[in-house]
Biotite code that builds the C-alpha atoms (Angstrom):
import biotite.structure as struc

atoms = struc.array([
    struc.Atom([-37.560, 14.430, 18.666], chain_id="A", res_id=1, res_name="UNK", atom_name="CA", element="C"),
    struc.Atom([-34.346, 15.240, 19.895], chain_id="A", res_id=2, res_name="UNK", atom_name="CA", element="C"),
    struc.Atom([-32.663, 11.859, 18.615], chain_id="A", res_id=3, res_name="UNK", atom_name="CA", element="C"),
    struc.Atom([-34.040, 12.777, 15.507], chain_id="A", res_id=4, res_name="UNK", atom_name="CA", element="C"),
    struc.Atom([-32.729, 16.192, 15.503], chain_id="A", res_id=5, res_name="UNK", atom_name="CA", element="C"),
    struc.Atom([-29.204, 15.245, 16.861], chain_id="A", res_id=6, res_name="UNK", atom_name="CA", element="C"),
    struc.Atom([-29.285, 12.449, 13.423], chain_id="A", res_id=7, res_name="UNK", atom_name="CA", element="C"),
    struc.Atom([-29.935, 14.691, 11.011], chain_id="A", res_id=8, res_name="UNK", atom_name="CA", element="C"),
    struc.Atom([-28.030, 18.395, 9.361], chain_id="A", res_id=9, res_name="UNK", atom_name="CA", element="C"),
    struc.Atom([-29.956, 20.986, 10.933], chain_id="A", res_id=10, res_name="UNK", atom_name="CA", element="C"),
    struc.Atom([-30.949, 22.113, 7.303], chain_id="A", res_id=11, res_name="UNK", atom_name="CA", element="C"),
    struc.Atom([-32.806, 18.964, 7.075], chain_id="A", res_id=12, res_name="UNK", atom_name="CA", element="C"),
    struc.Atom([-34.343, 18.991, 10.507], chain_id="A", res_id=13, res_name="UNK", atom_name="CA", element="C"),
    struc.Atom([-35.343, 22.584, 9.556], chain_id="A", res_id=14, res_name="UNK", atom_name="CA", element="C"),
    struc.Atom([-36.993, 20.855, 6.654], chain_id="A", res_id=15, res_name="UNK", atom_name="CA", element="C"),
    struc.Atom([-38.633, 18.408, 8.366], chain_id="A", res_id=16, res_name="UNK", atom_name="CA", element="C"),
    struc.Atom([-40.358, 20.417, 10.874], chain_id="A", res_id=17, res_name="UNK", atom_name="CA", element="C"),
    struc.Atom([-41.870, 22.494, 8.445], chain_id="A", res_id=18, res_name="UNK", atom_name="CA", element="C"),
    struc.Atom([-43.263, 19.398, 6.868], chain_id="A", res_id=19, res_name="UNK", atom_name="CA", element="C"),
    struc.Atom([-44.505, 17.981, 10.580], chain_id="A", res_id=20, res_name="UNK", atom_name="CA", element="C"),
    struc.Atom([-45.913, 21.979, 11.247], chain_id="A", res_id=21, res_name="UNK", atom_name="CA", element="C"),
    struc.Atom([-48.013, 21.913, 7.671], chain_id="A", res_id=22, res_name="UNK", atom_name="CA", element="C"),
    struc.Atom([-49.262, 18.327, 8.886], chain_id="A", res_id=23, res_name="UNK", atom_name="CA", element="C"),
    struc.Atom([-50.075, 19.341, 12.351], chain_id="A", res_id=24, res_name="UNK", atom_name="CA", element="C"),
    struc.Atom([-51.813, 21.985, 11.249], chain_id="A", res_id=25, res_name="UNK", atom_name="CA", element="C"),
    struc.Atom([-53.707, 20.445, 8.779], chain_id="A", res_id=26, res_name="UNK", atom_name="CA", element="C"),
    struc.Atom([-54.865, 17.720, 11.528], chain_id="A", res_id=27, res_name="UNK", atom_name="CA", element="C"),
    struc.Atom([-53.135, 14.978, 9.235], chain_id="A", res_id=28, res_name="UNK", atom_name="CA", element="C"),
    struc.Atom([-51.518, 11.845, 11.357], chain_id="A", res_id=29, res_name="UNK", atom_name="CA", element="C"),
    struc.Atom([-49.139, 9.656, 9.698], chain_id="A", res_id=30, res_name="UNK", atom_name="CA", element="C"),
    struc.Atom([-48.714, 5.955, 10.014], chain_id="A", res_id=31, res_name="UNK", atom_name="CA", element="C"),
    struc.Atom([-44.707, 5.471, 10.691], chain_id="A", res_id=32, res_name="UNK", atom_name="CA", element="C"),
    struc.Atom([-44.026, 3.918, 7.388], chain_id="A", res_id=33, res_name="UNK", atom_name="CA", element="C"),
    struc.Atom([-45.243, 7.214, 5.942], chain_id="A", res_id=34, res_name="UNK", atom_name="CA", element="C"),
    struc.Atom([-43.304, 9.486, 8.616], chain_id="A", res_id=35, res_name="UNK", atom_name="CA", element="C"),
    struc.Atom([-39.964, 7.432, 7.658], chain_id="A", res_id=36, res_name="UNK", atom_name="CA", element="C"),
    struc.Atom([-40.240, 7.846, 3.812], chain_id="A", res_id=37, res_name="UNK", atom_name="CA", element="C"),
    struc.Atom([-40.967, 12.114, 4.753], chain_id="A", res_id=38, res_name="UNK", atom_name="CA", element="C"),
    struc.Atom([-37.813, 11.848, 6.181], chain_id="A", res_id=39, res_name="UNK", atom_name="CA", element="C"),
    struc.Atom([-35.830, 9.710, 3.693], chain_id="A", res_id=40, res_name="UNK", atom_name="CA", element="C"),
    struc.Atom([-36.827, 12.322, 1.078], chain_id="A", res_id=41, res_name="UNK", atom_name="CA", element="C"),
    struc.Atom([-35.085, 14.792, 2.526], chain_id="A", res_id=42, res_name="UNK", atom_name="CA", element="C"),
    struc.Atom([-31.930, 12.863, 2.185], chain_id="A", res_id=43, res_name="UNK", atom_name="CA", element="C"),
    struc.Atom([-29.410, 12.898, -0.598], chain_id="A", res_id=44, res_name="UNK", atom_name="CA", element="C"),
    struc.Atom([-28.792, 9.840, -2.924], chain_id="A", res_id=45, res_name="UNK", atom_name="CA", element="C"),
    struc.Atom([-25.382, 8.214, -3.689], chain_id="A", res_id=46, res_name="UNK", atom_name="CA", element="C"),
    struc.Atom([-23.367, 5.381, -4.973], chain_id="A", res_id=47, res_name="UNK", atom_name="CA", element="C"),
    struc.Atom([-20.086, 4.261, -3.295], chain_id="A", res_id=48, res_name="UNK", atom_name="CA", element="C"),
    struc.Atom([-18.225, 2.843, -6.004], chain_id="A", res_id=49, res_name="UNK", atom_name="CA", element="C"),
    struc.Atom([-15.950, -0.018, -4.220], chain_id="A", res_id=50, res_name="UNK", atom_name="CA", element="C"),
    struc.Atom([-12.233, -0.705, -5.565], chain_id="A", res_id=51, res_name="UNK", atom_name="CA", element="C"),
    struc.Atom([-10.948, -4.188, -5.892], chain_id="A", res_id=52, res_name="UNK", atom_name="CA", element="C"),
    struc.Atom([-14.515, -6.038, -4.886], chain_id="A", res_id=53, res_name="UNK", atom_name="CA", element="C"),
    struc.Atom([-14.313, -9.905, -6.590], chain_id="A", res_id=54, res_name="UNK", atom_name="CA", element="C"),
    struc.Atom([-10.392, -9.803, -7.529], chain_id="A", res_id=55, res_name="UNK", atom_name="CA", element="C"),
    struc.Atom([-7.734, -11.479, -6.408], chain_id="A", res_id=56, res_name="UNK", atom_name="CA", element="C"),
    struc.Atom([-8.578, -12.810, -3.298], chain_id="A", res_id=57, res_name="UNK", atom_name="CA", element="C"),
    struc.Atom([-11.433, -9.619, -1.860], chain_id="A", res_id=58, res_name="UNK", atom_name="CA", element="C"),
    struc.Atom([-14.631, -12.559, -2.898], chain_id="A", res_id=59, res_name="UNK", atom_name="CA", element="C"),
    struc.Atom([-17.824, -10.418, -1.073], chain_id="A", res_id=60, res_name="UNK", atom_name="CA", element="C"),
    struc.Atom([-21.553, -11.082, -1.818], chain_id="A", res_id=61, res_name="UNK", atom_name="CA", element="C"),
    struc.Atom([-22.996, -8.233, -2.682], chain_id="A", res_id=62, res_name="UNK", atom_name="CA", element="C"),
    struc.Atom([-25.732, -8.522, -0.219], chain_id="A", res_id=63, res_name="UNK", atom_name="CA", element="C"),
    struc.Atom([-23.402, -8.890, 2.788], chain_id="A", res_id=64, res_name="UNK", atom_name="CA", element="C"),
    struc.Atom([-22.008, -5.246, 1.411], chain_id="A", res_id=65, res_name="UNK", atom_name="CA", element="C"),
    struc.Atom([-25.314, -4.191, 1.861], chain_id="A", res_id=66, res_name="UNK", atom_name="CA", element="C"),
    struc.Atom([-25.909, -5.278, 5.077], chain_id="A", res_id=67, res_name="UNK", atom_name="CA", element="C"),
    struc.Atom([-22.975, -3.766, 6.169], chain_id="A", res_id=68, res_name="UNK", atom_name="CA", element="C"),
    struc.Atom([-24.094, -0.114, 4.866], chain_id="A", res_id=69, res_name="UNK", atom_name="CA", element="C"),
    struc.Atom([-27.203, -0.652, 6.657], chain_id="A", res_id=70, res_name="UNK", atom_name="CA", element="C"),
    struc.Atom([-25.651, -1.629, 10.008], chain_id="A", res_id=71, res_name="UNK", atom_name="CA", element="C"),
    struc.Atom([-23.428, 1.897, 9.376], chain_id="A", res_id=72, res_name="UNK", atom_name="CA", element="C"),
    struc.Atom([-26.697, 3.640, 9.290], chain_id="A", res_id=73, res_name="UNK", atom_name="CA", element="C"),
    struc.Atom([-27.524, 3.956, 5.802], chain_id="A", res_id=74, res_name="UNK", atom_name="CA", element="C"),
    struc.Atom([-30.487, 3.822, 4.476], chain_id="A", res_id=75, res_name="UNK", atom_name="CA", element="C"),
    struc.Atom([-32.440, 2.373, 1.007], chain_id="A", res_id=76, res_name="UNK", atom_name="CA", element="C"),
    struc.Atom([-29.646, 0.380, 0.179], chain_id="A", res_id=77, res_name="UNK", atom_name="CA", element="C"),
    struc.Atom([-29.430, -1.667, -2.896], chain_id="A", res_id=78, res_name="UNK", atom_name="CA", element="C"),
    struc.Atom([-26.185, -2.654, -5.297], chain_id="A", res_id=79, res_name="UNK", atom_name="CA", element="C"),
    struc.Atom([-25.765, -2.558, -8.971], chain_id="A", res_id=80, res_name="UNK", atom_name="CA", element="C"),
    struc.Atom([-24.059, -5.410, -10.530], chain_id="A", res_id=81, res_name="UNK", atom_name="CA", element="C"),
    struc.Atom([-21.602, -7.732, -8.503], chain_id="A", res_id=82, res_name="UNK", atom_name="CA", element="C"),
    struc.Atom([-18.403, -5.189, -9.153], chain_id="A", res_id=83, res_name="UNK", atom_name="CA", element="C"),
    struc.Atom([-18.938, -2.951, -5.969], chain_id="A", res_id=84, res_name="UNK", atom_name="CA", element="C"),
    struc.Atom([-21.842, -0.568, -7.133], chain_id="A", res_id=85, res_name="UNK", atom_name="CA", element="C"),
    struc.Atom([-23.642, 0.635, -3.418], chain_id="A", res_id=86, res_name="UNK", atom_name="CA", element="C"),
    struc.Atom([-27.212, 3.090, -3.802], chain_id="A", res_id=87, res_name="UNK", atom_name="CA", element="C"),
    struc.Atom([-28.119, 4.505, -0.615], chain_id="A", res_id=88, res_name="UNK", atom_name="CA", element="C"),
    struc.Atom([-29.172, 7.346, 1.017], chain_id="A", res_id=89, res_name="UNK", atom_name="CA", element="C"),
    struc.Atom([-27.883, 9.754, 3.796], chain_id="A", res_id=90, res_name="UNK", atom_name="CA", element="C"),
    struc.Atom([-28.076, 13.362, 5.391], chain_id="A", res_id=91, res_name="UNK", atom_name="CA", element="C"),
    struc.Atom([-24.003, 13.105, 6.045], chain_id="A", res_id=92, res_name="UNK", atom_name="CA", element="C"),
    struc.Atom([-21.590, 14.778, 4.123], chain_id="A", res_id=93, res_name="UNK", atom_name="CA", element="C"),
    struc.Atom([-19.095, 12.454, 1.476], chain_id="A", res_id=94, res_name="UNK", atom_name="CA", element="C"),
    struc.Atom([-16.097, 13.294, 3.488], chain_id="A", res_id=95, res_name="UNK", atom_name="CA", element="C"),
    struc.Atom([-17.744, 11.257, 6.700], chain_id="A", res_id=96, res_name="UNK", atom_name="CA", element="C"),
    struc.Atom([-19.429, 9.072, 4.868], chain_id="A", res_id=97, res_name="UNK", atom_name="CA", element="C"),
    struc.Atom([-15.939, 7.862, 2.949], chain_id="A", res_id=98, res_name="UNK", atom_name="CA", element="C"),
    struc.Atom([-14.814, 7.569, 6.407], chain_id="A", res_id=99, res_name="UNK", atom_name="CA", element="C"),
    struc.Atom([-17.322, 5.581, 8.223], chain_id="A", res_id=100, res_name="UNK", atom_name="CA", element="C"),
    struc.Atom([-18.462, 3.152, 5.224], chain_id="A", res_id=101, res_name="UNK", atom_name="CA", element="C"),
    struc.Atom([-14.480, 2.297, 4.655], chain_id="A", res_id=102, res_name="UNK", atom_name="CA", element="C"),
    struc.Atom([-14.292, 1.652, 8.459], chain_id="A", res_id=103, res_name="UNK", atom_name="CA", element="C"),
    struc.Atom([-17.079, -0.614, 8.275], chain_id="A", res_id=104, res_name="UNK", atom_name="CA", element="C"),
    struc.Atom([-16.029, -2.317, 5.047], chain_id="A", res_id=105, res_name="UNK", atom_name="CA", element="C"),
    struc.Atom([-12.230, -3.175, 6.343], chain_id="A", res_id=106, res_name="UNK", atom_name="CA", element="C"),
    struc.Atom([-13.757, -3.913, 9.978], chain_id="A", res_id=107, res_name="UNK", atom_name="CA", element="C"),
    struc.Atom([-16.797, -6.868, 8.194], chain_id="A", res_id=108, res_name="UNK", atom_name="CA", element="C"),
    struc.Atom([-14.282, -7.950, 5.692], chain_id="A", res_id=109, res_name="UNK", atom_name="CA", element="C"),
    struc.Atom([-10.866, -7.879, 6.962], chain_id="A", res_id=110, res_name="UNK", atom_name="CA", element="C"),
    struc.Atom([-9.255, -5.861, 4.167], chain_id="A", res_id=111, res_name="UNK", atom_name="CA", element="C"),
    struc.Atom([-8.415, -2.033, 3.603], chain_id="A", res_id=112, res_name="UNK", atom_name="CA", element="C"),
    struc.Atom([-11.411, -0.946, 1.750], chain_id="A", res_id=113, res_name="UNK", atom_name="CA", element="C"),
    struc.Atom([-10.800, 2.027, -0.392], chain_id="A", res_id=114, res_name="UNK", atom_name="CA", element="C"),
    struc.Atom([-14.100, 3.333, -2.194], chain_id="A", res_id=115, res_name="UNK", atom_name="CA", element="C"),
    struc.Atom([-15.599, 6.523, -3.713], chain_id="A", res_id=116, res_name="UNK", atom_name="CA", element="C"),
    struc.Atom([-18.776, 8.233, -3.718], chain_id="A", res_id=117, res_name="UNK", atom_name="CA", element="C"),
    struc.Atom([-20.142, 10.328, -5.782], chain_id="A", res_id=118, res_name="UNK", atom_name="CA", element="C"),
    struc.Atom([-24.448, 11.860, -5.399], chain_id="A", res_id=119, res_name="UNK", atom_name="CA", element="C"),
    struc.Atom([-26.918, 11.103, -7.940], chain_id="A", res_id=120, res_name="UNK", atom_name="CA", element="C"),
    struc.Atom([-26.415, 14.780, -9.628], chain_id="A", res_id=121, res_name="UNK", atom_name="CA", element="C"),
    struc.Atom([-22.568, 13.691, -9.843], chain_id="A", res_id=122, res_name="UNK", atom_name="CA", element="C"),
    struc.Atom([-23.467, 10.916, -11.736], chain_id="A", res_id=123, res_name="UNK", atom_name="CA", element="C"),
    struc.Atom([-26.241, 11.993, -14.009], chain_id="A", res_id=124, res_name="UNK", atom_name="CA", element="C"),
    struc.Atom([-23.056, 14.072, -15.382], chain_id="A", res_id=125, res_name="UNK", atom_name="CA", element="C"),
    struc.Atom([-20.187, 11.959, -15.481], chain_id="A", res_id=126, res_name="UNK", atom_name="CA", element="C"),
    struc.Atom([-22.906, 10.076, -17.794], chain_id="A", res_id=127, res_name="UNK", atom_name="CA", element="C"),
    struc.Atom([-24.158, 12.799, -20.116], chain_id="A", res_id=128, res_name="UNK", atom_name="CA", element="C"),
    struc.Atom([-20.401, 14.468, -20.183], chain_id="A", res_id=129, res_name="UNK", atom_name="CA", element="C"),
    struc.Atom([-18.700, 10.970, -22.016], chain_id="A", res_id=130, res_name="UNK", atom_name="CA", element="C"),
    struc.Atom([-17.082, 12.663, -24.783], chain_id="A", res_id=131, res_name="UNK", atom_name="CA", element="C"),
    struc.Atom([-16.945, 9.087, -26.820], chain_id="A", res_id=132, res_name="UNK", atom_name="CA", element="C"),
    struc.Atom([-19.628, 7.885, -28.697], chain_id="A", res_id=133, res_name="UNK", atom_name="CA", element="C"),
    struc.Atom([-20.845, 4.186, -28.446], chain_id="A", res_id=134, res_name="UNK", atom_name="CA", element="C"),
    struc.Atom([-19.561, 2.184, -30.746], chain_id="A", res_id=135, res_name="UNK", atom_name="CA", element="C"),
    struc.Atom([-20.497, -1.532, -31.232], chain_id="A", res_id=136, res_name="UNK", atom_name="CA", element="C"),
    struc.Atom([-17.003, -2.954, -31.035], chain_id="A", res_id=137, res_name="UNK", atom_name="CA", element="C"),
    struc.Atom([-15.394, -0.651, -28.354], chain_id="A", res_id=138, res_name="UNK", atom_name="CA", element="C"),
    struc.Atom([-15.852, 0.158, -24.697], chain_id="A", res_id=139, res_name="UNK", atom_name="CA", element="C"),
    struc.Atom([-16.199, 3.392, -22.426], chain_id="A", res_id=140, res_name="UNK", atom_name="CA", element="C"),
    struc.Atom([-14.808, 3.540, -19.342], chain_id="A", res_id=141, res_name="UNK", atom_name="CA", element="C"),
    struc.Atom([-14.948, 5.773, -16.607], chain_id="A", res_id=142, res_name="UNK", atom_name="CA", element="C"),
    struc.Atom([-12.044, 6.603, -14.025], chain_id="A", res_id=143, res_name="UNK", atom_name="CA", element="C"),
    struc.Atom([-12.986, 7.991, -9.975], chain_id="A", res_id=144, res_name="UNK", atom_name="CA", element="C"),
    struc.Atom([-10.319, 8.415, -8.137], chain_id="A", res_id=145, res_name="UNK", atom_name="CA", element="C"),
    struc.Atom([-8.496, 10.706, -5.566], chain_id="A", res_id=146, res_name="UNK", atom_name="CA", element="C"),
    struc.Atom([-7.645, 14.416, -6.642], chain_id="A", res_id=147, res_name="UNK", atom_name="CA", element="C"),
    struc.Atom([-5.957, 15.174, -9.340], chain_id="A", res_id=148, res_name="UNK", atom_name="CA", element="C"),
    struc.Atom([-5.696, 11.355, -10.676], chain_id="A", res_id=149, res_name="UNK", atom_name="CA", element="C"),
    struc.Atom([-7.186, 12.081, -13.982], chain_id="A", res_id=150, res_name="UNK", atom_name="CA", element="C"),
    struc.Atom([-4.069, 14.080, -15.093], chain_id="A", res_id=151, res_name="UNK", atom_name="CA", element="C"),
    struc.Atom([-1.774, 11.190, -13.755], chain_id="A", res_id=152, res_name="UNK", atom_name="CA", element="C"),
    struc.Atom([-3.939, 8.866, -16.215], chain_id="A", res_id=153, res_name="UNK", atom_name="CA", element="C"),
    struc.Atom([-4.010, 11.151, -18.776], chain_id="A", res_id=154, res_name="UNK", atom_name="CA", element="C"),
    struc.Atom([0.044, 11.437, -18.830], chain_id="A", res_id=155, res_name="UNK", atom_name="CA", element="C"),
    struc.Atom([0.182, 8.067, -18.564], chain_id="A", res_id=156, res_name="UNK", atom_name="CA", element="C"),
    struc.Atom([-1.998, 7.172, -21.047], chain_id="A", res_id=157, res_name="UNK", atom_name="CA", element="C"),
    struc.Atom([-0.634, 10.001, -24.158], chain_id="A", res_id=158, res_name="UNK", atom_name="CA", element="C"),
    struc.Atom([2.784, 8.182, -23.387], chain_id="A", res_id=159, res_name="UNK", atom_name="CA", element="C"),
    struc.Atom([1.369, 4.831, -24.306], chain_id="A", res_id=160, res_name="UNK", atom_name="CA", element="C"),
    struc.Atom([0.983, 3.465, -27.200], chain_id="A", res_id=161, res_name="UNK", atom_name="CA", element="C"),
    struc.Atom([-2.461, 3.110, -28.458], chain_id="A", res_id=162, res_name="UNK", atom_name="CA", element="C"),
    struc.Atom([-4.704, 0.940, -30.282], chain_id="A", res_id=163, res_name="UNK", atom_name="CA", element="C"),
    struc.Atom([-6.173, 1.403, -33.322], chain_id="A", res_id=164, res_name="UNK", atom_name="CA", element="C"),
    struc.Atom([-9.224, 4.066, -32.676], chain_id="A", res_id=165, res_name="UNK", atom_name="CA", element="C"),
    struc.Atom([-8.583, 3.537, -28.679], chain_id="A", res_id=166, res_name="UNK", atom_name="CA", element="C"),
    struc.Atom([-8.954, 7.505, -27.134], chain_id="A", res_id=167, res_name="UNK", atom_name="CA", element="C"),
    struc.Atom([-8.714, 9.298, -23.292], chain_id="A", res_id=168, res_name="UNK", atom_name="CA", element="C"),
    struc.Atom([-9.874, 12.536, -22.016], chain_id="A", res_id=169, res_name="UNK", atom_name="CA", element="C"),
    struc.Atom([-10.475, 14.303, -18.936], chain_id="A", res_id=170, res_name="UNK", atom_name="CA", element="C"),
    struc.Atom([-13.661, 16.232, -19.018], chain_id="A", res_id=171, res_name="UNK", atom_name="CA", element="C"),
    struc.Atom([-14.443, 17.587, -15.524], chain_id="A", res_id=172, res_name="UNK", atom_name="CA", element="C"),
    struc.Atom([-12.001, 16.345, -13.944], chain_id="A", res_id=173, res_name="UNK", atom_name="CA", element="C"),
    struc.Atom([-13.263, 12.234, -14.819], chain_id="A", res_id=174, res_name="UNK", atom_name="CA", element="C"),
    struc.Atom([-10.841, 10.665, -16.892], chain_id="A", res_id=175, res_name="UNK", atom_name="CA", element="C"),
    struc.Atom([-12.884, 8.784, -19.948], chain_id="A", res_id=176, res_name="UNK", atom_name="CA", element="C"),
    struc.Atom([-10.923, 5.976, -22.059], chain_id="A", res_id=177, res_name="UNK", atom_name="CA", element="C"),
    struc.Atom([-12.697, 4.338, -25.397], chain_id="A", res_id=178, res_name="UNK", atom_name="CA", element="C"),
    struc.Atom([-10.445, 1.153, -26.168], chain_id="A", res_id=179, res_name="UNK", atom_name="CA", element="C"),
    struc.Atom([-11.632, -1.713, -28.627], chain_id="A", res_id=180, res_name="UNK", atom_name="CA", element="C"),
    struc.Atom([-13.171, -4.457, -27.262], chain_id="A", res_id=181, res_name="UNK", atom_name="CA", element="C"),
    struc.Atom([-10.680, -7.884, -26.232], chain_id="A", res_id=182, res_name="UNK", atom_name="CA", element="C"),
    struc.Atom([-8.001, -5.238, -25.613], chain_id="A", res_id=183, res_name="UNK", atom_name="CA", element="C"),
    struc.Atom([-8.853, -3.516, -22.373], chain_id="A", res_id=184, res_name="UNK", atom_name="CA", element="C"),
    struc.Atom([-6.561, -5.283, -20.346], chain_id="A", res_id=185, res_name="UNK", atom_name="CA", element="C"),
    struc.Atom([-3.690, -6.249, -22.879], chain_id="A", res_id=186, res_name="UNK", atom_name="CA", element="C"),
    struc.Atom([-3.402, -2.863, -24.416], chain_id="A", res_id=187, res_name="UNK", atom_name="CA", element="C"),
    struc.Atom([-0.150, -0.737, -22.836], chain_id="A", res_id=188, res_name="UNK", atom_name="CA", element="C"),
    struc.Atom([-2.637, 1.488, -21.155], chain_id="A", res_id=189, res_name="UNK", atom_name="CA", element="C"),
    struc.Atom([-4.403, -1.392, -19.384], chain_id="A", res_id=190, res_name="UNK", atom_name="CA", element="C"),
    struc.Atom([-1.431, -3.399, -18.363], chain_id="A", res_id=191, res_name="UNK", atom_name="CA", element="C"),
    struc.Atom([-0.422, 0.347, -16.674], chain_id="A", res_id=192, res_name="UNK", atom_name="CA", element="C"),
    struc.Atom([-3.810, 0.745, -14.928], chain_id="A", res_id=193, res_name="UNK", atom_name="CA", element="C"),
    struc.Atom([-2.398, -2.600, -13.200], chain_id="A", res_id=194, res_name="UNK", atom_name="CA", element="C"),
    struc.Atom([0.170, -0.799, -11.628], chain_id="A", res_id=195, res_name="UNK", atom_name="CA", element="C"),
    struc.Atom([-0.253, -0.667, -7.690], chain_id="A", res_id=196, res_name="UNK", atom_name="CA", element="C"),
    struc.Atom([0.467, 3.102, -7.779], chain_id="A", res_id=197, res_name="UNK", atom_name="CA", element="C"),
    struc.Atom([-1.927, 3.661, -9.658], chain_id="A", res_id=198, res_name="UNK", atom_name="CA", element="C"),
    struc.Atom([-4.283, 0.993, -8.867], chain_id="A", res_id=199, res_name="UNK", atom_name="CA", element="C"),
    struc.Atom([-3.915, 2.522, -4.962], chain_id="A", res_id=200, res_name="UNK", atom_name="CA", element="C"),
    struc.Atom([-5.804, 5.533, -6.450], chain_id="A", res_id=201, res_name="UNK", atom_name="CA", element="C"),
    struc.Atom([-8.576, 5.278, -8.706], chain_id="A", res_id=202, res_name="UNK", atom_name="CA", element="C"),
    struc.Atom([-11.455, 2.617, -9.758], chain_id="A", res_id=203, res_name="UNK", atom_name="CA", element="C"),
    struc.Atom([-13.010, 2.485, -13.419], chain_id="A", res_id=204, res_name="UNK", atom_name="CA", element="C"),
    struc.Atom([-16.362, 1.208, -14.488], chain_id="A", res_id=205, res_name="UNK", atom_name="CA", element="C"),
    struc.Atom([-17.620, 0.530, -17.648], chain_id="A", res_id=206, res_name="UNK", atom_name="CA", element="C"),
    struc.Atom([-19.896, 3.580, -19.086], chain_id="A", res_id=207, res_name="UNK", atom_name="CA", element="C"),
    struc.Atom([-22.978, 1.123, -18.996], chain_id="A", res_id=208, res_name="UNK", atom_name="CA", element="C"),
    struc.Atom([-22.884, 0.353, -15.393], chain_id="A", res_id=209, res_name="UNK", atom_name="CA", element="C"),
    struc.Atom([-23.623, 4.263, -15.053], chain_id="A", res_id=210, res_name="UNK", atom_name="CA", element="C"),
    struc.Atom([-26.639, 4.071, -16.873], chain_id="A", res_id=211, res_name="UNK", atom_name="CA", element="C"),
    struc.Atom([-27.895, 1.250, -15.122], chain_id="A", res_id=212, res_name="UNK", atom_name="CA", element="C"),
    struc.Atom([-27.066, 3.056, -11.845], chain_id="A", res_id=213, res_name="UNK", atom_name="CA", element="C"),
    struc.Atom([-29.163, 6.021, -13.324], chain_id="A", res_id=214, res_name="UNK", atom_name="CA", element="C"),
    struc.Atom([-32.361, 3.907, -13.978], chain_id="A", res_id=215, res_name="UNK", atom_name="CA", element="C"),
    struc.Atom([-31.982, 2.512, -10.463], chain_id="A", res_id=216, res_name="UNK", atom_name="CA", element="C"),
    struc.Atom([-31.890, 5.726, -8.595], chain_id="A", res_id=217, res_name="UNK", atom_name="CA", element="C"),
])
C-alpha cells in the first residue's frame, strides 16, 4: 500500500481508498485485473503529440514508441496513425510528464525529442472550437506548440500571401489554418512553417487526426 500511495497524487490515493473502504465494507474482493482497472480510472487521459516522427531521417515504428511510454510508466498506451499520435494514461502532471516521456524518447531513439501533450478535455475542444468548416477540396490544420506560438504563426501567416480561399486564426490560443488541398506545403505559409525557428516550436496535425483521436479515447 505504501508503493501505491508514494505512485500516485494524494488526491487520487484519497480516491482510491474510498473506493477500497466502500468494497471492504461491502465484503467485495477483487481479482487484480479488476483492482488495476479501479485504479486506472482514476487517472487522466492524454495524447503526446510527437514533432518530426517519420521525416527526414527520425524513421520510428510506432509500436516501439509505445513500448517506450510503457517502460516510462505509462499506462493504456496505444498510437493513432504513424505521425506521432501517443493515448495513454497517468496520475502525473503535463509539466513532468513532457519531461520524462522526452527523456525517454531521445534516450530509445538517439534524437532530441520535442513533443506536446495535451488531456482528453483539451482535445475534445481544440476539435469542437475549429472555426473552418470542412470543405471537400481544402484541409484543416491544427498548430500545438510552446507559449505564445500561435501569435508568431499568425504574424507570419497575415504577412504571407495567400491562396485562393486559404484562412488562419487563433481561437484559444491554437492556431487553425484552412489551405486548399495540393498546396499545403508549396503555399508561402507552408514553405515558412519549414523554417527551423519555427519548426523548433510547434507541430500541426490535420483536423481529422483529432477526431480519430476522439473516437479512440
Amino acid at each position: 500500500m505504501l508503493r501505491l500511495r508514494s505512485a500516485l497524487h494524494f488526491s487520487v490515493f484519497k480516491q482510491l481508498v474510498l473506493s477500497l473502504s466502500h468494497l471492504a465494507e461491502s465484503k467485495c474482493f477483487l481479482p487484480i485485473e479488476k483492482f488495476i482497472i479501479i485504479i486506472q480510472s482514476f487517472m487522466k487521459k492524454y495524447c503526446a503529440f510527437l514533432r518530426g516522427v517519420n521525416v527526414k531521417g527520425t524513421n520510428m515504428k510506432m509500436a516501439d514508441v509505445c513500448k517506450v511510454f510503457s517502460d516510462a510508466g505509462m499506462q493504456n498506451v496505444s498510437s493513432v496513425l504513424a505521425s506521432g499520435n501517443i493515448l495513454f494514461q497517468s496520475d502525473k502532471n503535463v509539466e513532468d510528464l513532457k519531461k520524462i516521456l522526452e527523456k525517454a524518447m531521445s534516450d530509445h531513439f538517439s534524437y532530441e525529442a520535442f513533443l506536446f501533450i495535451k488531456n482528453e478535455n483539451e482535445i475534445n475542444e481544440i476539435f469542437k472550437n475549429d472555426p473552418f468548416p470542412a470543405q471537400e477540396n481544402f484541409h484543416n490544420y491544427v498548430f500545438l506548440g510552446s507559449e505564445k506560438v500561435e501569435e508568431i504563426l499568425l504574424d507570419e501567416f497575415e504577412k504571407a500571401a495567400k491562396e485562393e480561399g486559404e484562412q488562419g486564426k487563433i481561437v484559444n490560443n491554437i492556431f487553425y489554418w484552412q489551405v486548399p488541398k495540393g498546396q499545403t506545403l508549396d503555399s508561402t505559409f507552408g514553405k515558412i512553417l519549414g523554417r527551423k525557428s519555427l519548426k523548433d516550436k510547434m507541430t500541426s496535425r490535420n483536423v481529422n487526426t483529432f477526431d480519430k483521436i476522439i473516437k479512440k479515447f
